[in-house]
N, C-alpha and C positions, 0 to 999 in steps of 0.2 A: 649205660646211658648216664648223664650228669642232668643230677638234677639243681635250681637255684633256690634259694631262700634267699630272703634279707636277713639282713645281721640281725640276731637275737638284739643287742643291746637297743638299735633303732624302732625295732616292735614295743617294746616294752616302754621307754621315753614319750616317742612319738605314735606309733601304732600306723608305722611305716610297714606296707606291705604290697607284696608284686601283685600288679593288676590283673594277671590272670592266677593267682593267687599261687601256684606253682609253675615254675619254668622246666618242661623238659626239653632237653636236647640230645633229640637221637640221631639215626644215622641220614637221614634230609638234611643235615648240616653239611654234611663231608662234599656235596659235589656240586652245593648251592650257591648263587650268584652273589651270597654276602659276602664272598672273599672271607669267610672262618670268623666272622666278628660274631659275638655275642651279643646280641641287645636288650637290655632289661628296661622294662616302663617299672617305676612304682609310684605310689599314692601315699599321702602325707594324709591317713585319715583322721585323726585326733581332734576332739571334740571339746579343746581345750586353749584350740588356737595356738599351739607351739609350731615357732617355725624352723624347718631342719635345716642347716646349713653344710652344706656339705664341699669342702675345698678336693684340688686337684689331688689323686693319689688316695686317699679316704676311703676306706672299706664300707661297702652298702648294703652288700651281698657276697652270698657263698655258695658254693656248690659240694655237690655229693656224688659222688661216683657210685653205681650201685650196678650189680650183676642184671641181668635179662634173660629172659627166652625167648626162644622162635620157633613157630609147631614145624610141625611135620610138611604142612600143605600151607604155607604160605608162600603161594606163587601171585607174582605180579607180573602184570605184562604192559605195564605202562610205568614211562618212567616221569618222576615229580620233582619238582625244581620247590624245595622246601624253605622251610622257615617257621619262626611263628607264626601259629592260624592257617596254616597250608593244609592240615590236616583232614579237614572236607572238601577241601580242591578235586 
């Protein structure tokens, strides 16, 4: 699975972080009607009034690729047209 964070340097500056506070992206991605886009929300929380300016190309966020499992008995028998938030659909 990939997971997202925001760029360490934007937390720290601004206290810029994704509004579901982690992004995972599993396999509801691969057959879903986003046509494969990613989409990240974040929040400029800083409490200091700094405004983040961010141009075209600008690194915001990152991602993590990390290993997974799947049991034994995880059978489905419906199929889910995913995203984020789809996950109690």
């Amino acid at each position: 699975m990939l997971t997202l964070y925001p760029r360490s340097g934007l937390g720290f500056k601004y206290r810029v972080q994704l509004s579901n506070t982690v992004g995972v992206i599993d396999s509801d991605y691969y057959y879903s009607d986003n046509e494969g886009h990613i989409f990240i929300k974040i929040v400029n929380a800083t409490k200091a009034h700094k405004t983040v300016q961010l141009k075209a190309g600008d690194g915001f966020a990152q991602g993590i690729f990390l290993p997974f499992g799947i049991t034994d008995d995880d059978e489905c028998d419906v199929k889910r047209n995913g995203g984020f938030g789809s996950t109690s659909e």
